[in-house]
PALUMKOL-32021 format. One record per residue: x, y, z of N, C-alpha, C in turn. Coordinates in steps of 0.02 Angstrom, whole numbers, padded with zeros to 5 digits, always signed. Layout:
BEGIN
XYZXYZXYZ
...
This chain:
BEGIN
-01454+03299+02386-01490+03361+02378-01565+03346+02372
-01601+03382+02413-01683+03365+02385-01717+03412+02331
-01735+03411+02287-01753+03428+02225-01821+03463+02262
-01867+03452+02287-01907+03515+02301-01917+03527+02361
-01974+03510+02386-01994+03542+02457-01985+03624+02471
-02005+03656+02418-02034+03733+02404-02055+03771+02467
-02003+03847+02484-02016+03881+02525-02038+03915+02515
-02100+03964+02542-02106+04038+02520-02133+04057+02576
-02114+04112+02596-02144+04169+02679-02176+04116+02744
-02097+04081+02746-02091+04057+02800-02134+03999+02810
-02180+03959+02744-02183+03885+02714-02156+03854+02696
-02174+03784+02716-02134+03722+02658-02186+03694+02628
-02199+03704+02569-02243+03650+02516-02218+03597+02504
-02276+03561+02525-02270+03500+02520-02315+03442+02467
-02369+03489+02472-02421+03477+02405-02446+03518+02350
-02476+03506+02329-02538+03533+02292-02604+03504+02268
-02658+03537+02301-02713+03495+02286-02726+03494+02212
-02741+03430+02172-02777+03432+02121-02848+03440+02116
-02858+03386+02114-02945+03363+02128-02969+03332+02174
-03032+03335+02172-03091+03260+02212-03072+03218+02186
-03055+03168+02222-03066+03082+02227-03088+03040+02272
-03127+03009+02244-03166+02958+02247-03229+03009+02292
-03271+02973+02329-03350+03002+02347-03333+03006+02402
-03299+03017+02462-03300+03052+02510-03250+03088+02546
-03221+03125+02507-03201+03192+02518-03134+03181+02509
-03107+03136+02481-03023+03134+02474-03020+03169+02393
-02938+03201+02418-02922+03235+02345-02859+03199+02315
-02843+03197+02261-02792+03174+02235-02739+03255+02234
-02686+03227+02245-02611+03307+02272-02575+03276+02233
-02523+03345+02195-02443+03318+02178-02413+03341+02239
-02375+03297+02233-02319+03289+02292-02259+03347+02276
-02226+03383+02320-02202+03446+02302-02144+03420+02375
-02117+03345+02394-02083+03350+02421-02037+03294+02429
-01990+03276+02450-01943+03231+02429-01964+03189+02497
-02007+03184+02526-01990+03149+02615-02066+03152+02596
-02105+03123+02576-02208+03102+02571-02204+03057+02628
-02158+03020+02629-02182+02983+02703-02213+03014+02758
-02181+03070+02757-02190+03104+02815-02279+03130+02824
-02313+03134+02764-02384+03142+02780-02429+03100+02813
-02381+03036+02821-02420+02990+02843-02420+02976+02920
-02354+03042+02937-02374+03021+03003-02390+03091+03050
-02397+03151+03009-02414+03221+03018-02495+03217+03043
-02496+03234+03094-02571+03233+03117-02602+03318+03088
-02564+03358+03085-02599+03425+03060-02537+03468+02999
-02572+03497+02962-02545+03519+02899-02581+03578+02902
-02551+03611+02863-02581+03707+02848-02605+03703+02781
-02681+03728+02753-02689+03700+02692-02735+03799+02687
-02697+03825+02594-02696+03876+02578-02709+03883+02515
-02784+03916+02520-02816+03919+02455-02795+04005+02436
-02793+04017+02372-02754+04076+02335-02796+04147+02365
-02729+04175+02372-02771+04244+02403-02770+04241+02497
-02773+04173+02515-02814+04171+02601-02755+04150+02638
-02761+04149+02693-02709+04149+02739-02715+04071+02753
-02662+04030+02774-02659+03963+02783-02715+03950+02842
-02747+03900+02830-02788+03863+02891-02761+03791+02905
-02761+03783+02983-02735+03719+02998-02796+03666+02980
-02772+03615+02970-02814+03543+02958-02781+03479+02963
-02820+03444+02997-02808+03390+03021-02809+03322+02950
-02747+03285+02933-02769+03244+02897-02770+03160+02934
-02839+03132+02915-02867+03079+02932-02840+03006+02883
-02833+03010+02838-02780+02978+02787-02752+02984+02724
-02684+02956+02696-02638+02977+02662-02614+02932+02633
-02600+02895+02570-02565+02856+02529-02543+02887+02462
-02491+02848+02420-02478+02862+02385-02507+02821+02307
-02509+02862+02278-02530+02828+02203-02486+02772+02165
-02487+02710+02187-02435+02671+02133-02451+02692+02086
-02482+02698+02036-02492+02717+01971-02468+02785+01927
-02470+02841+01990-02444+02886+01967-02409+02897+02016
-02329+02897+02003-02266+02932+02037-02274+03004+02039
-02264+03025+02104-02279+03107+02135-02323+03119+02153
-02396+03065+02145-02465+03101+02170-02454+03060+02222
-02512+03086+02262-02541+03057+02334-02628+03070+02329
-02655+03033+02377-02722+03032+02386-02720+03058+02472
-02782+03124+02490-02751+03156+02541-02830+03147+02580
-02857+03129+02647-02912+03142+02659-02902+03190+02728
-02910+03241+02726-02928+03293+02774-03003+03292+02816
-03002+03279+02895-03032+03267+02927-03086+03313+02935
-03152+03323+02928-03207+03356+02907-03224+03357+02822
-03200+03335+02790-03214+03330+02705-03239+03242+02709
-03298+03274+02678-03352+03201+02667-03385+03201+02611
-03378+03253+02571-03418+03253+02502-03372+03281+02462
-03394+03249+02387-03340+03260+02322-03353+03349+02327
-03408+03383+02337-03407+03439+02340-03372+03490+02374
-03356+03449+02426-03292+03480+02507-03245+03478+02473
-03232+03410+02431-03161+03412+02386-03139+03464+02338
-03187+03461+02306-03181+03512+02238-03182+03581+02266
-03199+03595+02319-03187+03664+02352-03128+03687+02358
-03074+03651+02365-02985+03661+02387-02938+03639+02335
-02965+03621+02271-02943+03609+02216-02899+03683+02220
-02840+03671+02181-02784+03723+02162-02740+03724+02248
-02755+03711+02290-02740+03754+02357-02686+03699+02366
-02614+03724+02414-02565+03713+02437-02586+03689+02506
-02519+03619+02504-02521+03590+02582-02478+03606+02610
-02472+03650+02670-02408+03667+02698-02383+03656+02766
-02319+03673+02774-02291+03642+02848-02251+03704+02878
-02252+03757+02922-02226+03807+02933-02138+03782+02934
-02098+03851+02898-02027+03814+02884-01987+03787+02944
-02010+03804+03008-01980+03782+03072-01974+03696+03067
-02022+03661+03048-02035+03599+03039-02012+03560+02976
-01961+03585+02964-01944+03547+02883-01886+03529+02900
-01890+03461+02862-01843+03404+02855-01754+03431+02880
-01739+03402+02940-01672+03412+02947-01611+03383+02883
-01606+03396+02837-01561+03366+02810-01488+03339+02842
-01462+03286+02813-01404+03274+02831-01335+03317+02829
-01283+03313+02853-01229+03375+02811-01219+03355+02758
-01206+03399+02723-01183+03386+02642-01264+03382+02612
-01309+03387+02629-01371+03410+02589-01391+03458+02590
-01434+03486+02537-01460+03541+02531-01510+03534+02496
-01583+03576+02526-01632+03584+02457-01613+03639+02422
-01662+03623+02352-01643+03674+02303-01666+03736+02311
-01716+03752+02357-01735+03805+02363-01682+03866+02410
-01649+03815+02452-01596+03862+02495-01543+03883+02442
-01529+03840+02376-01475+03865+02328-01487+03933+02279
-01555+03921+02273-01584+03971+02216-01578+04044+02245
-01547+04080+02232-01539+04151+02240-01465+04147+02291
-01424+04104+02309-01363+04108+02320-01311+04117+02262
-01263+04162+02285-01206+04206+02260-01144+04171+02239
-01132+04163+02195-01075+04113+02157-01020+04151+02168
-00985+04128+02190-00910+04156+02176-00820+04108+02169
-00794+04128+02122-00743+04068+02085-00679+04100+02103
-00633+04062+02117-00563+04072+02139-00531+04073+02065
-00490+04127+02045-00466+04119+01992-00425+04075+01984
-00391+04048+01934-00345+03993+01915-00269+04013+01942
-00233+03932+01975-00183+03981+01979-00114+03997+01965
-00073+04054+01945-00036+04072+01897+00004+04015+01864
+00035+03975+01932+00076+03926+01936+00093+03852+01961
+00112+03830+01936+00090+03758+01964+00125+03749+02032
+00181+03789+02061+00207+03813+02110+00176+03835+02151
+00122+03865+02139+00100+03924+02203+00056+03856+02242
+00069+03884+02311+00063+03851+02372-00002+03841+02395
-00052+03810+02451-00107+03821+02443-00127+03894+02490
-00061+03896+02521-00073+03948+02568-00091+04026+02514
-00023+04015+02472-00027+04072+02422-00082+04100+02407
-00143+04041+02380-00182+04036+02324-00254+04067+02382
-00260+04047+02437-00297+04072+02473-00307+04150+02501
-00252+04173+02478-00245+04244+02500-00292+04302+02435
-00318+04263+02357-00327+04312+02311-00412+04269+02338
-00441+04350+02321-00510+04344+02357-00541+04316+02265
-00593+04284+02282-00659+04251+02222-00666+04323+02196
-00672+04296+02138-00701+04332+02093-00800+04288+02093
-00857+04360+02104-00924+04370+02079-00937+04358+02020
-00957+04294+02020-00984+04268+01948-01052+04286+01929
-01107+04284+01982-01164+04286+01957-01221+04248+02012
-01288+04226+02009-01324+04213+02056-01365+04148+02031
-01359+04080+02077-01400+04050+02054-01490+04054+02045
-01481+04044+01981-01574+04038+01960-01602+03968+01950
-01575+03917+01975-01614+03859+01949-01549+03813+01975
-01576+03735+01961-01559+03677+01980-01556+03627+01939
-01525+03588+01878-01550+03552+01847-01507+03492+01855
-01579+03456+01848-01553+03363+01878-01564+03321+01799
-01531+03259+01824-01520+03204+01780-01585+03198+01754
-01590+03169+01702-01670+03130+01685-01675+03081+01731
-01733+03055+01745-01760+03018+01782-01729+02953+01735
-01683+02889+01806-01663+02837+01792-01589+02865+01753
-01557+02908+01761-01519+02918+01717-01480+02957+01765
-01406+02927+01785-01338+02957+01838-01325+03010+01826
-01303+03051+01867-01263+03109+01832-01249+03164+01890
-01225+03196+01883-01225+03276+01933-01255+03339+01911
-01289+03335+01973-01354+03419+01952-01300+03461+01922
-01332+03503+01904-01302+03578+01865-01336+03626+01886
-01289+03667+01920-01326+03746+01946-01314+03773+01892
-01368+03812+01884-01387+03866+01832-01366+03927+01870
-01312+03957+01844-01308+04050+01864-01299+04092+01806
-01336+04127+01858-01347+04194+01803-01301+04247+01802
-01253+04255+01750-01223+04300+01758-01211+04356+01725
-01160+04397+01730-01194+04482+01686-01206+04481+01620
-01163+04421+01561-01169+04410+01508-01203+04358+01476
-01203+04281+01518-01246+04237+01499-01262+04191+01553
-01284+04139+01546-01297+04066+01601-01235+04021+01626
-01232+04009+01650-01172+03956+01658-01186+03901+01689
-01170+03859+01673-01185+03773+01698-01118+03759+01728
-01135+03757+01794-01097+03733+01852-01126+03662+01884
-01065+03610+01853-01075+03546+01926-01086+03558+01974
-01147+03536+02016-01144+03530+02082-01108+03475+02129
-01035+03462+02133-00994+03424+02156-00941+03455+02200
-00920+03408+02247-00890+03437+02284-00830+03464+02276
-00763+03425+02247-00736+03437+02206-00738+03514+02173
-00795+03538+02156-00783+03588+02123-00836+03652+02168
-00890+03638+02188-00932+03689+02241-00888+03682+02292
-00838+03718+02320-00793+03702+02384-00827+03727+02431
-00861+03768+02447-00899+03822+02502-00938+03833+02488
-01005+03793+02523-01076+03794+02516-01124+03808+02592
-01157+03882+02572-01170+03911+02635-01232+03950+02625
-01288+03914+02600-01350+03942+02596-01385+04010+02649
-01377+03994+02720-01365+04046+02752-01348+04104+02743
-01266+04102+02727-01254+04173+02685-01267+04177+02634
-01318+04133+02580-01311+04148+02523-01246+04165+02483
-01205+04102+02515-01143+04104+02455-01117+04030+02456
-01087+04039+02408-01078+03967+02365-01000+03985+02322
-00940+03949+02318-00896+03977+02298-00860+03907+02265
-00854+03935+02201-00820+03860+02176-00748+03888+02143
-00710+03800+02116-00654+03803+02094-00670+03780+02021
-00668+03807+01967-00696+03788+01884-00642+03750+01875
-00658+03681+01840-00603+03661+01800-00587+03707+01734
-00532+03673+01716-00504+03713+01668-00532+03683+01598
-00555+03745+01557-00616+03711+01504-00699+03723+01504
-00707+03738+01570-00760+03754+01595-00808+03805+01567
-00783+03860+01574-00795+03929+01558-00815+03939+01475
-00767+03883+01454-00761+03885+01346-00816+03830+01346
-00821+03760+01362-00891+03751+01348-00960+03800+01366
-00966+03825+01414-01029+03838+01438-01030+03901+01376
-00971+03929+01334-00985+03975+01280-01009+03941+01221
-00980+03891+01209-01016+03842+01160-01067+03826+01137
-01095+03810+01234-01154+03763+01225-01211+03864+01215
């Protein structure tokens, strides 16, 4: 799953400018995408200061910060003074969504999950019933995902979709095993809860 690479009206963010760095016109960016390589070999980017409509720009060079994980150092071709820099401070680097990262199958960014429609196969009656049986009783509407939450950094584990539902939150594994039907497109997402599931997430 890629953890960001942020859509909005038909963008993919990929940055955000911070500041000027160093004396001729490079800015220091957080990185807002799981694939930074890719700036390095993007000859033009859409860069969008608040309020204005994206303008294309050419970037001239691109590395990443060993020192700080997620930044990058960005030089955009016509910026030659710390003052050019400090002009685009706050402003977004973008890539129209046509151009974003083909994921593999079985991936997804988080942004295609967020506002998809949860829905859970009830449990079923009997340890008998067939799989054919069990396919015939339609999901029950749980609620809508609002969020994504990952492991700590260096630390294993399986994301947890956050949904929102009519009474409270629910923390859903994102595993396969249990997300059986994952279809950002339609905005639906349909899982099988283990049993237990439902009584922790009242707990917690």
């Amino acid at each position: 799953m890629s953890r960001t690479e942020d859509k909005s009206g038909g963008w993919v963010l990929l940055a955000r400018v911070l500041r000027a760095r160093g004396r001729k016109g490079e800015v220091a960016a957080e990185l807002w995408t799981d694939f930074p390589e890719r700036l390095s070999s993007l000859r033009n980017v859409y860069l969008r200061k608040q309020g204005e409509e994206p303008q294309p720009l050419a970037i001239e060079r691109f590395w990443l910060e060993p020192n700080h994980p997620g930044r990058c150092v960005l030089h955009f071709s016509g910026f030659t003074t710390i003052s050019a820099a400090e002009a685009i401070a706050g402003s977004e680097v973008l890539l129209p969504l046509s151009e974003r990262v083909t994921l593999a199958s079985g991936q997804y960014f988080v942004t295609d999950l967020i506002g998809c429609n949860v829905f859970a196969f009830e449990k079923q009656t009997t340890e008998l019933a067939s799989p054919a049986c069990e396919a015939e009783v339609a999901p029950e509407f749980l609620g809508t995902v609002r969020d994504v939450f990952f492991p700590g950094e260096g630390v294993r584990g399986t994301p947890l979709l956050a949904v929102a539902t009519a009474e409270r939150e629910l923390l859903i594994p994102f595993a396969e095993e249990i997300c059986t039907y994952i279809q950002p497109a339609e905005r639906r997402i349909e899982v099988r809860l283990p049993e237990g599931l439902l009584d922790l997430n009242a707990e917690g």
